[in-house]
N, C-alpha and C positions, 0 to 999 in steps of 0.2 A: 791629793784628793782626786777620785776618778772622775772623770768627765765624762757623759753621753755624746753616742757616736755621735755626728751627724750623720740626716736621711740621704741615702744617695740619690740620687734624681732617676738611673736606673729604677730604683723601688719606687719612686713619685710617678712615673712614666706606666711603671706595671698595674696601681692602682687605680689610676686613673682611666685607663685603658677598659679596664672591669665593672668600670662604673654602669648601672643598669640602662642608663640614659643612650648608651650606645649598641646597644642590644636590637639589633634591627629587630620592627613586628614583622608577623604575617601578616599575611592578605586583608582585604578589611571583611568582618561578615556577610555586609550586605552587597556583597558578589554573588553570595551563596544564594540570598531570599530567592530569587526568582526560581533554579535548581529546584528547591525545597517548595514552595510553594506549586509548582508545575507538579512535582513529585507527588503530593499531597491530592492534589486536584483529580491527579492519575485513577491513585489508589480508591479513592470515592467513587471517579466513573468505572474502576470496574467492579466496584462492591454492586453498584446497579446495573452492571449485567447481566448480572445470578439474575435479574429479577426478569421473567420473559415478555413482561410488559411495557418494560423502560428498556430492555435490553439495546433496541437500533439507537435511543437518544442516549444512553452511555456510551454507545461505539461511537457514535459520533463527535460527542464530546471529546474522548481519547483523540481521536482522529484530528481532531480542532486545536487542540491545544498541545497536541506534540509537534504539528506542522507550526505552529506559533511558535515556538519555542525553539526550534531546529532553525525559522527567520531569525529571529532573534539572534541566534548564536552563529550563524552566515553572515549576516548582517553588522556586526559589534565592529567591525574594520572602518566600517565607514566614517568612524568619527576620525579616525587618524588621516583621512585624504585632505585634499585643501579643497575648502571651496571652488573653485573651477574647475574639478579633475571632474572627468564627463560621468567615472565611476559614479560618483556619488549620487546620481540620477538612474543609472544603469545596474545597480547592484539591486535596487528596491523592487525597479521591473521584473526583472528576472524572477524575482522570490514570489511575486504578485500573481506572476504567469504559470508558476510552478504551484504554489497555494490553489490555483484555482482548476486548476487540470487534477491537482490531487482529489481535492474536494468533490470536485465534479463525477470523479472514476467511484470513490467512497460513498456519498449521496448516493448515487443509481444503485449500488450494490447493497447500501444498508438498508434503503427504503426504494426498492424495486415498484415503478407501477403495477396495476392489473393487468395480468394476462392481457396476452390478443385474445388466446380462447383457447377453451379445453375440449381436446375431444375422448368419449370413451369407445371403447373399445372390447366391447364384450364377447367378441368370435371370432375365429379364423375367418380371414376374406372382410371384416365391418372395417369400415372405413370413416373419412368425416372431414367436412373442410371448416379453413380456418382462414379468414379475410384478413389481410394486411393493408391499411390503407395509407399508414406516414410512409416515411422512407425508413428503411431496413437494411441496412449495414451488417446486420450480424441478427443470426437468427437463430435460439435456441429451442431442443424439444427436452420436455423434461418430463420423466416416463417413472409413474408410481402405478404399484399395482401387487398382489400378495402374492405369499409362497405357500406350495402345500409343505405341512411341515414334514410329513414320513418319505417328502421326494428325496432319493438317491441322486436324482441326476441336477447338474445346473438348472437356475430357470430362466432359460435366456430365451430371445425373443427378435422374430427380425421383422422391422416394419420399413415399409417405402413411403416416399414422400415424393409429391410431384407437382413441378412449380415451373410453368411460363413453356411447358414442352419436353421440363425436364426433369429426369426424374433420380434418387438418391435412395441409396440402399442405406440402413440404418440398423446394425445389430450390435445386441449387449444383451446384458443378466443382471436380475436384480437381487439382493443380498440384503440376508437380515442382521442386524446390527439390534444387539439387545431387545431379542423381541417384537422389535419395528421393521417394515421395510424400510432400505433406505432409497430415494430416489437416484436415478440418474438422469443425468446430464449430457446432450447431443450437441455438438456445435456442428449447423449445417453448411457445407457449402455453397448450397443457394441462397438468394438472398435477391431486395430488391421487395417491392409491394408488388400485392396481387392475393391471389388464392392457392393457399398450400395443403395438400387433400396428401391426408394421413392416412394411411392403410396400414391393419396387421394382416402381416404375409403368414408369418405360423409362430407355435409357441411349442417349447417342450413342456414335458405332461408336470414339471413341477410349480409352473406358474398360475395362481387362481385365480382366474377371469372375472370381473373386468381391467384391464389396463386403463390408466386414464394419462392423457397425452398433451402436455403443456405447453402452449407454442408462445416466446415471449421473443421481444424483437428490441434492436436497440439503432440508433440513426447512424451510427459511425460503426464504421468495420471495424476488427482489432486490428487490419494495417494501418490505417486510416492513425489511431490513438496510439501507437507504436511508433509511425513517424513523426507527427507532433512532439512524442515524448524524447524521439532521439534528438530533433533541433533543438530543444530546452537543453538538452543536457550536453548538448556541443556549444551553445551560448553559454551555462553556466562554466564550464570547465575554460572555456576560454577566458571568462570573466576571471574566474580565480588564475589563469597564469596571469593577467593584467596583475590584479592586485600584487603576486607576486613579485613581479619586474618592478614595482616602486619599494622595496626592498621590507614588504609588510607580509609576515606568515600568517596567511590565507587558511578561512575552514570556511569557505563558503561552498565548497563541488563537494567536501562530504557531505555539507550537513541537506544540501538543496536535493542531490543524487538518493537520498536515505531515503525525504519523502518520495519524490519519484517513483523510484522503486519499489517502494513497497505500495504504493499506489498499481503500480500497472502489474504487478501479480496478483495484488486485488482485483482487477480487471478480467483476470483469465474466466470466471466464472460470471453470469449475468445477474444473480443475487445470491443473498448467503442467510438462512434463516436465523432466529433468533435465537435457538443450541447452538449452532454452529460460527456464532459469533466470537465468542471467548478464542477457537482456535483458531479460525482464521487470520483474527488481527494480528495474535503471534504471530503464525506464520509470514503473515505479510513485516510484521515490524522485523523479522530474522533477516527473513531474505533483504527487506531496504536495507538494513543495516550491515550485512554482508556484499552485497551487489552492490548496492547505492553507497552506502557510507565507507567501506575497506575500498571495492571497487572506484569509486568515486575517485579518494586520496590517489590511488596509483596511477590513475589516469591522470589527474592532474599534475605528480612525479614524471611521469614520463611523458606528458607534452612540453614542461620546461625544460627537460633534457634534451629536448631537439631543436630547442631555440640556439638559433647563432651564438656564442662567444658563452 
């Protein structure tokens, strides 16, 4: 009579092995929530962009909650240090000082004060001064004013500015963009309070009179906010080779270097109006994200390649 095999423990070994109970998961979801809600958060402030009335408190927002979110994920190491490592005090400053110098460059540029003063400019030779009384680190002229439309020739314009003895030649053209002029933007080399007397020297024939002449001023130079921004970012990059060297793979110099940077190319201009919001903060997030965040990682690559052993 036949008998059944017996199971060989080979095949008990094989089944068992297949069992779903050994089946590693993935990640857990709510890794993901904070991503996704950030994400979310994003997409709302810039649907209130479009709108030119909410437009500075949606940039802003963006601005607030990528820099939160960029700590956050600079920051996520901390929990693997031990309690006495000096990091663990040292990593939050850092992020604090960097949030706040962002913020700070962001604010002035989303929501610029009032002018110092405007002067117009309705003729060859009219002139007009403009009182500086804080301190003046950087001092911008911002020059609106029409095109004749059948002019052939550019409509550029040279004015002088003269400040404490001295004085700065100032020339440029202004260009129509859909219909509108668009303004331009002067950063002067003088600088300092006092009184800054604007003159139009001459205009070619396709510029239509009057020009109007915007003098806005800010307390800090851009070396001045350039060097602040380089010490942040030799503390953070050092911070992350630390982390490094306790044998924990570090994203704090991208993610800290992102906001940075795209901070201080924000910077380059003394404000950004409320069109010209949507692409600025691109540009500024490209650049962080290129300069600061690529740039950042390699910089931090290449200072542990120079450490000893």
């Amino acid at each position: 009579m036949p008998t059944d095999s017996p199971v060989s423990s080979r095949s008990v070994r094989r089944r068992a092995a297949a069992t779903p109970a050994n089946i590693p998961s993935g990640p857990p979801l709510r890794s993901f929530v904070p991503y996704v809600v950030a994400g979310a958060v994003v997409v709302a402030l810039g649907l209130l962009i479009r709108t030119p009335r909410y437009a500075p408190i949606g940039a802003m927002g963006i601005v607030v909650v990528v820099g939160l979110v960029m700590a956050w994920l600079g920051l996520g190491v901390r929990s693997t240090l031990t309690p006495e490592d000096r990091l663990r005090w040292l990593l939050p400053m850092l992020a604090t000082f960097v949030l706040l110098l962002a913020g700070a460059i962001f604010a002035a540029g989303i929501f610029p004060p009032r002018p110092t003063g405007v002067v117009h400019l309705a003729a060859s030779a009219a002139e007009g001064d403009v009182a500086i009384s804080g301190p003046a680190g950087r001092v911008w002229l911002t020059v609106t004013g029409g095109v004749v439309p059948t002019a052939t020739v550019p409509a550029s314009y040279f004015l002088s500015v003269e400040h404490d003895g001295r004085t700065e030649r100032v020339d440029g053209a202004l260009h129509m963009t859909r219909r509108q002029t668009r303004s331009e933007l002067h950063g002067l080399g003088l600088a300092g309070p006092g009184t800054y007397r604007v003159r139009l020297e001459q205009t070619s024939t396709a510029v239509a009179l009057p020009l109007f002449v915007r003098v806005d001023s800010r307390p800090l130079s851009l070396l001045a906010v350039l060097l602040l921004g380089l010490v942040l970012a030799v503390g953070v990059v050092a911070a992350d080779v630390m982390i490094w060297q306790r044998d924990i793979e570090p994203s704090f110099a991208p993610a800290m270097l992102l906001v940075l940077g795209a901070a201080l190319y924000f910077h380059r201009v003394p404000f950004v109006t409320a069109a010209e919001l949507p692409s600025a903060l691109i540009a500024a997030g490209v650049v962080g994200a290129l300069a600061g965040g690529l740039g950042g990682e390699l910089l931090a690559r290449l200072a542990r390649s120079l450490l000893p052993g």
